[in-house]
C-alpha positions as CSV (number, residue, x, y, z in Angstrom):
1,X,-2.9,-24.5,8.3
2,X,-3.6,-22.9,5.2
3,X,-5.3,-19.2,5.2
4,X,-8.2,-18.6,2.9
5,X,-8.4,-15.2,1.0
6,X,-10.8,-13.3,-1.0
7,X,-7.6,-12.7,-3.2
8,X,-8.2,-16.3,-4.3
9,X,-11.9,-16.1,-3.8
10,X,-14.2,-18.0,-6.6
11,X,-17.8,-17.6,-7.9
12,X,-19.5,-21.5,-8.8
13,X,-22.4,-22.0,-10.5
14,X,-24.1,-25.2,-9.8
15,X,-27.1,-26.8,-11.2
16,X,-28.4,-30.2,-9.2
17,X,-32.0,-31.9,-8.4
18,X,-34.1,-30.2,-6.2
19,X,-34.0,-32.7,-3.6
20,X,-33.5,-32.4,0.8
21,X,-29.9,-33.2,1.6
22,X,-27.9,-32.2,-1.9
23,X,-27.2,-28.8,-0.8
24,X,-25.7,-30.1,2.4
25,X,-23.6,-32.8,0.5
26,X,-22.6,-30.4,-1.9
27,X,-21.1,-27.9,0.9
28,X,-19.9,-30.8,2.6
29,X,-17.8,-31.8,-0.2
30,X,-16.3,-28.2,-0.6
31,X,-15.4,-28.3,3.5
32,X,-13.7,-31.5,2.4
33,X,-11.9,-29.5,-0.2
34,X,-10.8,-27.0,2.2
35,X,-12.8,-24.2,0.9
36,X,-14.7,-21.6,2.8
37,X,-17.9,-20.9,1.7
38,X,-19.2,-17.5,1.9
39,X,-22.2,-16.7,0.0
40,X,-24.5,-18.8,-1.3
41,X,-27.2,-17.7,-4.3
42,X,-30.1,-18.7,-5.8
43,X,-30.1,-18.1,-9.5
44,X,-32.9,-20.3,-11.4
45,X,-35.2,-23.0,-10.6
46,X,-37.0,-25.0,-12.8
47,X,-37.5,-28.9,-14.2
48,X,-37.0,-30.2,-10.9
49,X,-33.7,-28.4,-10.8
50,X,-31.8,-25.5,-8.9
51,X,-29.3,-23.1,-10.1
52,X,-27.2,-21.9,-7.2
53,X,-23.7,-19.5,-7.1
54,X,-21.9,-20.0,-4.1
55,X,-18.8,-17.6,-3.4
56,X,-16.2,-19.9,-2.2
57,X,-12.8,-18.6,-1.0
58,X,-9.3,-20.9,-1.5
59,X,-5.6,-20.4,-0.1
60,X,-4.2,-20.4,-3.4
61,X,-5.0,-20.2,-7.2
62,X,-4.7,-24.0,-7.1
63,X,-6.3,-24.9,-4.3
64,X,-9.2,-23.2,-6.1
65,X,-8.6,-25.4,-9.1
66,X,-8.6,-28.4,-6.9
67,X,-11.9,-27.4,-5.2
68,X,-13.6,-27.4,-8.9
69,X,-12.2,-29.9,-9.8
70,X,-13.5,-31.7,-6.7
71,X,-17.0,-31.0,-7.4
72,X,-17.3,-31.9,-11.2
73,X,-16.3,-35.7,-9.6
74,X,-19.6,-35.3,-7.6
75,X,-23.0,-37.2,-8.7
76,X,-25.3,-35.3,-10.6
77,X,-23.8,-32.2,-9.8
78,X,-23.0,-29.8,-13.0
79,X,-20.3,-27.0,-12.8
80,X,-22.1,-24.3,-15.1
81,X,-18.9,-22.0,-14.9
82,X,-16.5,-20.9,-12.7
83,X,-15.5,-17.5,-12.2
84,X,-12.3,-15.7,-10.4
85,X,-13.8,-12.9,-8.3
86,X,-10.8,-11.0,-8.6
87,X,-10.9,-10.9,-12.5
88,X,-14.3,-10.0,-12.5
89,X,-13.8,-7.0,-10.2
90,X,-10.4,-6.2,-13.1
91,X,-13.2,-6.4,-16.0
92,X,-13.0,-3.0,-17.7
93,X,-10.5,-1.7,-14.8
94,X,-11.7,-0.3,-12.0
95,X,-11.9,3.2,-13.1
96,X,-14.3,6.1,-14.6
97,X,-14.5,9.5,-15.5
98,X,-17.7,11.3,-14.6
99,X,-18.5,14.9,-15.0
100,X,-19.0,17.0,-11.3
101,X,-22.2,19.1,-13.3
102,X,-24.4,17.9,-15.8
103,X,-24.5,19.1,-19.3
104,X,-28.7,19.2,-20.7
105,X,-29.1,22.5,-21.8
106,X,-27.4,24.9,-24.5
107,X,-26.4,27.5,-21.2
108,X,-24.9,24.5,-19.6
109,X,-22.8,23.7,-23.0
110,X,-22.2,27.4,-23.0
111,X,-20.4,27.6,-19.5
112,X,-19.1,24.6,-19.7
113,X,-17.9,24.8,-23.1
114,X,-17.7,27.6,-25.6
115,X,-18.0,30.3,-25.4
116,X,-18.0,30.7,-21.0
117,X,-14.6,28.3,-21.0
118,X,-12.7,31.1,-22.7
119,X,-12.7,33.6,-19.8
120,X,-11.9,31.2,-17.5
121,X,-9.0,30.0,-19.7
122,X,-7.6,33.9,-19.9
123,X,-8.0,34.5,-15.8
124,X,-5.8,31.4,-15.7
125,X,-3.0,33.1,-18.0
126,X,-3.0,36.4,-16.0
127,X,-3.4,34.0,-12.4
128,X,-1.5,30.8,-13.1
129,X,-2.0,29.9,-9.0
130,X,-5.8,30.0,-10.3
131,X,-5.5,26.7,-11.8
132,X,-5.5,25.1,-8.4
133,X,-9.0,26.5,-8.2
134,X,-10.6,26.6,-11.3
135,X,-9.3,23.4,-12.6
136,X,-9.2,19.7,-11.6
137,X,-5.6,20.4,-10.7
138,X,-6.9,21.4,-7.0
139,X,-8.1,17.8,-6.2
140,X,-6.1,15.4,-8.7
141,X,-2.8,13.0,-8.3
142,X,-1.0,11.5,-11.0
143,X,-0.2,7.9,-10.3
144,X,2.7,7.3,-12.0
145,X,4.3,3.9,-12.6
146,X,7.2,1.9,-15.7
147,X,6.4,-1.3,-14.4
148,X,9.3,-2.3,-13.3
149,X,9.2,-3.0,-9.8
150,X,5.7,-4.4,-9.6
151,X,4.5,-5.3,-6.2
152,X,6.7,-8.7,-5.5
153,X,6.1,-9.8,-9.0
154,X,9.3,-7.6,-10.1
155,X,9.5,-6.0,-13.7
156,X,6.4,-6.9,-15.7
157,X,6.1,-3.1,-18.1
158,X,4.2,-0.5,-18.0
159,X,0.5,-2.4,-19.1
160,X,1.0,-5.4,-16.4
161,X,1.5,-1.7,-13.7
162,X,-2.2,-0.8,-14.9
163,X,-4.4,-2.4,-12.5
164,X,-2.0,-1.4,-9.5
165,X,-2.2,1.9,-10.6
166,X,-5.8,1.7,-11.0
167,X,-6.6,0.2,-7.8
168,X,-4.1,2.9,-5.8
169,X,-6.5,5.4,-7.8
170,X,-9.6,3.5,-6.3
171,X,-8.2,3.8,-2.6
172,X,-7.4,7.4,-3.0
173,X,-11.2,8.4,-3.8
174,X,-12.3,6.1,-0.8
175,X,-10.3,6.9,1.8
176,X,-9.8,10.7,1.4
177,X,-11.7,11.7,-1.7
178,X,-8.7,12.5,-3.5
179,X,-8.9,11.9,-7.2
180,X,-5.9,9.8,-9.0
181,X,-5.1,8.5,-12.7
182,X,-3.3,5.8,-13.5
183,X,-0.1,6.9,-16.1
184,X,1.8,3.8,-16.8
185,X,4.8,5.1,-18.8
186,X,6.1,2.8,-22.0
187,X,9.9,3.5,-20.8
188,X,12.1,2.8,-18.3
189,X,14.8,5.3,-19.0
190,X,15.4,7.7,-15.7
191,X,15.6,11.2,-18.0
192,X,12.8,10.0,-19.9
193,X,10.5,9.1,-17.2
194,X,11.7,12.7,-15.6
195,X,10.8,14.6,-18.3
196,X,7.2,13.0,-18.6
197,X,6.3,13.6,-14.9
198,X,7.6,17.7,-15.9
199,X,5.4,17.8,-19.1
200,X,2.8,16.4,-17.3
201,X,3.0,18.6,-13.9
202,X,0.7,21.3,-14.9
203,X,-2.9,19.3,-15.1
204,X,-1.8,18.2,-11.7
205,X,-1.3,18.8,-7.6
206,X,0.7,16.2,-6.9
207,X,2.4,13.2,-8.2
208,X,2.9,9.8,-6.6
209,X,5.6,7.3,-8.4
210,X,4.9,4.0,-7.9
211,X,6.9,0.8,-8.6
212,X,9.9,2.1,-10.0
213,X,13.1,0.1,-9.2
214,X,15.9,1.0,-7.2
215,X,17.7,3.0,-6.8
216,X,16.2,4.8,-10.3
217,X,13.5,5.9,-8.2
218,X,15.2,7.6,-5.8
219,X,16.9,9.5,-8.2
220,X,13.4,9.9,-10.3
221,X,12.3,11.6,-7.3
222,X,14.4,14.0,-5.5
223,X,15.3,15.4,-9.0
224,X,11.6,16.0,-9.6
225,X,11.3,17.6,-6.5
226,X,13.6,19.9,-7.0
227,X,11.9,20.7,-9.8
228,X,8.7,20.6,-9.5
229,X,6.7,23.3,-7.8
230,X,3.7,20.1,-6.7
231,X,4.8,17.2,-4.2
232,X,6.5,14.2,-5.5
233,X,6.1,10.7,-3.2
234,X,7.1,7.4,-4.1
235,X,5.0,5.4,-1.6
236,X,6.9,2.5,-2.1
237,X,9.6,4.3,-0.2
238,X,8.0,6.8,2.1
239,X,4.2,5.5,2.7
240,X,5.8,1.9,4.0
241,X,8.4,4.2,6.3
242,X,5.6,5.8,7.8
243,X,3.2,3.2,8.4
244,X,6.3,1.3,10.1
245,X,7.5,3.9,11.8
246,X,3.8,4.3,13.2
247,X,3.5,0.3,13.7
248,X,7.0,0.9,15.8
249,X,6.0,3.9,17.4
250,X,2.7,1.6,19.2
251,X,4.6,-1.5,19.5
252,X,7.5,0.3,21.9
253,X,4.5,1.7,24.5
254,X,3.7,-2.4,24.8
255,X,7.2,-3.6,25.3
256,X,8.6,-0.5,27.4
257,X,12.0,-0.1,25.0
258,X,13.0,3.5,23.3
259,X,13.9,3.9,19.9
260,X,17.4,5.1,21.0
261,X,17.9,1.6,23.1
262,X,17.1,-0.3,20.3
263,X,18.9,-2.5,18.2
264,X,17.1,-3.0,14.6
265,X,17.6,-5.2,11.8
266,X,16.1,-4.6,8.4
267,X,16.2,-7.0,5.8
268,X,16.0,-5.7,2.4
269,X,18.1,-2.8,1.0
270,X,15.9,-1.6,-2.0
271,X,13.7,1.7,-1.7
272,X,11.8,0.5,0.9
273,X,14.3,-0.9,3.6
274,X,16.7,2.2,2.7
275,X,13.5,4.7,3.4
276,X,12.9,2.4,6.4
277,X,16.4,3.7,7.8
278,X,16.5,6.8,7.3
279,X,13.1,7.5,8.6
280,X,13.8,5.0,12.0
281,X,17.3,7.3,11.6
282,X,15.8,10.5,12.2
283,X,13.9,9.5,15.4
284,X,17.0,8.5,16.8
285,X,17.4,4.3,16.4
286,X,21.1,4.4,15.4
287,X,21.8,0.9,16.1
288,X,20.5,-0.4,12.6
289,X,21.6,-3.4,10.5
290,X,20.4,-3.4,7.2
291,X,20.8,-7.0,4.9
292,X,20.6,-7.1,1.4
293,X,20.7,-10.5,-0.3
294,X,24.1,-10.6,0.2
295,X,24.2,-10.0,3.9
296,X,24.7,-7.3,6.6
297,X,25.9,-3.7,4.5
298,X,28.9,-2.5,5.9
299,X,31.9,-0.2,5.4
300,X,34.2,-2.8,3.9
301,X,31.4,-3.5,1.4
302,X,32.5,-3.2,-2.2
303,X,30.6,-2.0,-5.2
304,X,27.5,-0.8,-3.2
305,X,25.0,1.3,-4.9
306,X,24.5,4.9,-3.7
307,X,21.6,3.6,-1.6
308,X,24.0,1.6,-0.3
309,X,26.8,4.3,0.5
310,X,24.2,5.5,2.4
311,X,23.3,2.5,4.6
312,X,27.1,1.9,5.1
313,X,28.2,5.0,6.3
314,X,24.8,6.1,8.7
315,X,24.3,2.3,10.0
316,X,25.7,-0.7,11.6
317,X,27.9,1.0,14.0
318,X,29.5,-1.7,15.3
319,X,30.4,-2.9,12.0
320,X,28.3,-6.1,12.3
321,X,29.1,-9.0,9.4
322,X,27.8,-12.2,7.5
323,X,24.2,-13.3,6.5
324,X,20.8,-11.8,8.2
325,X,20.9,-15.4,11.0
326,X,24.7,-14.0,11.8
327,X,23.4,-10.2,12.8
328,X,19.5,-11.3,14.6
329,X,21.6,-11.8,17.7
330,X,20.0,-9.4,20.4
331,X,17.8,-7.7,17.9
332,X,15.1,-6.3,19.4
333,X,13.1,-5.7,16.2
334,X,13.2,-7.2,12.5
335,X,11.7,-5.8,9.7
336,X,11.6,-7.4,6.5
337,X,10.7,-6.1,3.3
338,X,12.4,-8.5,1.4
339,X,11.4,-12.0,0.5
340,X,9.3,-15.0,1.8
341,X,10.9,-17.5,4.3
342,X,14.2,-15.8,5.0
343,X,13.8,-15.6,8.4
344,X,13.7,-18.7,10.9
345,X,12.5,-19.6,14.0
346,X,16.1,-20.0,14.9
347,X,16.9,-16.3,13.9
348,X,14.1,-15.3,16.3
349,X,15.0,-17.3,19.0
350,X,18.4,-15.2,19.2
351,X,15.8,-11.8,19.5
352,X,16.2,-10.1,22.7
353,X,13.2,-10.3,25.0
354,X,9.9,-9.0,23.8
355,X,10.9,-9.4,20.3
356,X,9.0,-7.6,17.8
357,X,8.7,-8.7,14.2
358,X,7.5,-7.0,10.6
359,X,7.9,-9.7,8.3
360,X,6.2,-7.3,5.6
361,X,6.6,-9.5,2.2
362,X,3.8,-10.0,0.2
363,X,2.1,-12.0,-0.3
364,X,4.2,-14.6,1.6
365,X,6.0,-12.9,4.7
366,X,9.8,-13.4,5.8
367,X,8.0,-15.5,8.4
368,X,5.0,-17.5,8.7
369,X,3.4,-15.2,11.7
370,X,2.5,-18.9,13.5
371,X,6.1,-20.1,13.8
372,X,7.0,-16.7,15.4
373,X,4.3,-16.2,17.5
374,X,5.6,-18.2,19.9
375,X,9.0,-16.6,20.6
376,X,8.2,-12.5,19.7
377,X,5.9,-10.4,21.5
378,X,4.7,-8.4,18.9
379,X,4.1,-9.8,15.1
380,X,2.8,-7.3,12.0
381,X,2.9,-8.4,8.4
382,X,1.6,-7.0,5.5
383,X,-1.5,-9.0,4.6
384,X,-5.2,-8.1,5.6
385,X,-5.7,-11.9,6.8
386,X,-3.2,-11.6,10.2
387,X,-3.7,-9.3,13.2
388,X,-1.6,-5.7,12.7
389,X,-1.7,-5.2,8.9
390,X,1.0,-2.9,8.0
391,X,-0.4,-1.1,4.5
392,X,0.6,1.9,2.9
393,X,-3.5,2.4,2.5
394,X,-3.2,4.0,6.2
395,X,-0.8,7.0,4.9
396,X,-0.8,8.3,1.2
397,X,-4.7,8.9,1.1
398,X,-4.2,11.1,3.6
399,X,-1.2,12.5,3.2
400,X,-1.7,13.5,-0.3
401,X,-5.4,15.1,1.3
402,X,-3.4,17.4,3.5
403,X,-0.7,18.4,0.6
404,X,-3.7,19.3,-1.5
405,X,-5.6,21.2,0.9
406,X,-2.6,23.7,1.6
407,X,-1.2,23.3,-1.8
408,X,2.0,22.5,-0.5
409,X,4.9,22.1,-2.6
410,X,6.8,19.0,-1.3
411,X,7.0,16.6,1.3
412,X,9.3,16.9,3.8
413,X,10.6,14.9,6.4
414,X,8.7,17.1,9.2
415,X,5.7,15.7,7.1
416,X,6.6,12.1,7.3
417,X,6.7,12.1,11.2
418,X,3.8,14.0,11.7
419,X,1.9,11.5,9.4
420,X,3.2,8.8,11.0
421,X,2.2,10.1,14.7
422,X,-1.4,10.7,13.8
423,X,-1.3,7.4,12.5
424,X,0.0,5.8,15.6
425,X,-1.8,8.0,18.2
426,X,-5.2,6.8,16.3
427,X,-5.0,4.4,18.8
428,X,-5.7,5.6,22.4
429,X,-2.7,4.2,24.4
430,X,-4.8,2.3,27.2
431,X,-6.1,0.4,23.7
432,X,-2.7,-0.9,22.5
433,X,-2.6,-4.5,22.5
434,X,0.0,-7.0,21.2
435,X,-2.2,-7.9,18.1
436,X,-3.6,-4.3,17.9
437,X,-0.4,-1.7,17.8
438,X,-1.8,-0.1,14.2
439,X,-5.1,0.9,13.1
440,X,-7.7,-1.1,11.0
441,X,-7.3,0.2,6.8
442,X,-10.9,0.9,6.9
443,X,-10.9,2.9,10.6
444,X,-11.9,6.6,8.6
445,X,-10.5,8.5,11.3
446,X,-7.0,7.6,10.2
447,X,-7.0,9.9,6.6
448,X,-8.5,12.4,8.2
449,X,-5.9,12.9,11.0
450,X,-2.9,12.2,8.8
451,X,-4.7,14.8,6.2
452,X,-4.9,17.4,9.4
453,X,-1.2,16.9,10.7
454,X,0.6,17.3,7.2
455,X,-1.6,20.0,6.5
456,X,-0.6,21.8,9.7
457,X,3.4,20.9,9.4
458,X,3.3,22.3,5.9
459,X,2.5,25.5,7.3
460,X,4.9,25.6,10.0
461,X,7.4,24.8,7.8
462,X,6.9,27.3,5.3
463,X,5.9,24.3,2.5
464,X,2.3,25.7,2.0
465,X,0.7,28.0,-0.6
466,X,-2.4,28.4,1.5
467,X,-1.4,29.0,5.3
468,X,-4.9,28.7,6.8
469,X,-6.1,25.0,7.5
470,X,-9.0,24.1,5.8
471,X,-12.1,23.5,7.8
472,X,-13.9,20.5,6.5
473,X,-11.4,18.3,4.7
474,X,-12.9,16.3,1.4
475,X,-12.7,13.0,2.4
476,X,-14.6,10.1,1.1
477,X,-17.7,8.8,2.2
């Protein structure tokens, strides 16, 4: 069964006679096509004619082609012009600039301007902390990206990162009012990209790196951390970490297991799986066994990278061998951040009871969600179109709200768990259900209750400039 997404969604134009019946045939032949119809428009009529633009969703950018197709073979039907949706959204990106005050009058140009702008540009060189409130600096995120790990698509450069960039700018204005620019860098050298994000530090409170490689961007950013004086987060690591560990948090209340009980197999050893670890690490699941394309990481592994060295000397404790089917014995929960179809039902089959599975690729998961189904308890992938969406959406807006609000200087790992309870614990626990163990990306109260625990933890641990919590945090509408 295929499953239709807005991601492939098209915009038709059709003109056909005016007559009883055509529209039905017409829809007909699209349900024939496999096309789901949303929409449906009038645009023109005239000459015994009608002008209609029906919205018309597909499974694939060819099955869209093949529902076109199918209507320009139809009987006095004309295809004016067909139109990807998702383009049209991309059509001058997906980004302005817009001043907070207008500027009509010589005073305004005067305050704004020259010569008001002067004074406020000396209290800053006497105050430098006064930047954070007289400047945009208080309320702005760099998003900063080389292109070279680019969703699943891998390295396309710096101008392929844009609309990425952009659209992570568009969800941090939504969901928690934040504002973020897009800074796609023309380089993918590690010193280079390090000394960018320093030069660039002071118009900014915080910077989030985005589809950098590994292991570069681990490196990338715990040296900018150490010397930055805003917060550095590569979501890529960190925001999937959290959302999973919040997803695993919910899932254990509906199967009865603890963290410490549990044995866990990750599949995927770049930024993500290794964040994945050392985040599940922390809370106590020590029974980990991480896969890389080569198989289960271990001590007698040669010629690992430092991520790696890490995973083999903090997992896998009983030394576990061979490809990701050899290790799913007895798991009792995969997560995959890795690639599509690596994972059987046969693997799954070998799951302990009440299996639970995050088959996280996108767009196409380690599993089709319908071949597990039958054999896990619990299934979360990363794609809006399946129950328990696991997206990064439901952290960094908020995180990055309460790191602004207190001005806090990093992100520590006292952060990260409290972001990822108040993401879990969004959910009542009586509401948990197998298809419902993480909250909806659009369910507001998430940003706000990440935004007020890592807020709160940056005080208590000493991380914030501002040490009272803010009232009213500025979230999105």
């Amino acid at each position: 069964m295929s499953h239709h997404s807005p991601g492939y969604s098209l915009s038709i134009r059709l003109r056909y006679p005016d007559a009883p019946g055509f529209l039905g045939k017409l829809t007909s032949r699209i349900g024939e096509a496999d096309g789901l119809i949303g929409a449906i428009d009038v645009v023109d009529s005239r000459d015994g004619k009608i002008t209609r633009d029906i919205t018309v969703s597909a499974s694939t950018v060819e099955h869209g082609q093949q529902i076109a197709e199918s209507l320009r073979q139809m009987p006095d039907l004309e295809v004016v012009h067909v139109s990807d949706r998702v383009f049209l959204m991309h059509l001058g990106g997906k980004l302005e600039i817009a001043p907070r005050f207008p500027i009509k009058t010589r005073d305004d140009l005067s305050m704004a301007y020259t010569p008001g702008v002067a004074r406020v540009c000396e209290a800053i060189h006497q105050d430098p902390e006064s930047a954070f409130t007289l400047t945009i600096k208080r309320n702005m995120v760099a998003v900063i990206s080389d292109g070279s790990a680019i969703l699943g698509l891998g390295n396309l450069g710096p101008k392929a990162a844009m609309p990425v960039m952009e659209g992570k700018a568009v969800l941090f204005k939504e969901f928690a009012g934040v504002d973020a620019f897009p800074i796609c860098l023309d380089t993918q050298d590690t010193e280079a990209i390090i000394a960018t994000c320093r030069y660039l530090a002071p118009t900014f409170g915080g910077i989030n790196l985005e589809d950098i490689s590994a292991p570069r961007c681990v490196e990338i950013e715990e040296r900018l951390e150490a010397e930055l004086e805003i917060p550095v987060f590569h979501d890529d690591q960190h925001g999937t970490a959290i959302v999973v560990l919040a997803a695993l948090t919910n899932a254990l209340k509906i199967v009865q297991k603890k963290m410490e009980e549990l044995k866990v197999v990750i599949n995927g050893a770049g930024a993500a799986g290794v964040a994945i670890a050392k985040l599940m690490h922390a809370v106590g699941a020590t029974n980990l066994v991480v896969c890389d394309s080569t198989g289960a990481i271990n001590q007698k592994r040669a010629e690992l990278n430092p991520l790696k060295v890490w995973l083999a000397e903090n997992t896998n404790p009983s030394q576990e061998s061979g490809k990701l089917a050899d290790v799913m014995q007895d798991a009792d929960v995969f997560v995959g951040v890795s690639a599509k179809n690596v994972l059987t039902v046969e693997d799954v089959q070998l799951m302990a009871r009440d299996a639970i599975v995050f088959a996280l690729a996108n767009p196409d998961p380690e599993i089709r969600p319908e071949l597990a189904a039958p054999h896990v308890k619990i299934m979360a992938t990363g794609r809006s179109d399946f129950p328990n969406q696991i997206n990064n959406v439901l952290c960094f807006p908020g995180l990055f709200r309460g790191l602004l609000d207190v001005r806090a200087r990093e992100v520590n790992l006292e952060m990260k768990l409290a972001a990822a309870r108040a993401i879990a614990e969004t959910i009542p626990e009586n509401d948990l259900l197998p298809d419902y163990i993480i909250p909806s990306v659009f369910d507001r109260r998430v940003a706000l209750a990440v935004a007020e625990a890592v807020s709160r933890t940056a005080i208590e641990t000493g991380s914030a400039r501002k040490t009272q919590m803010p009232g009213v945090p500025n979230t999105g509408s």
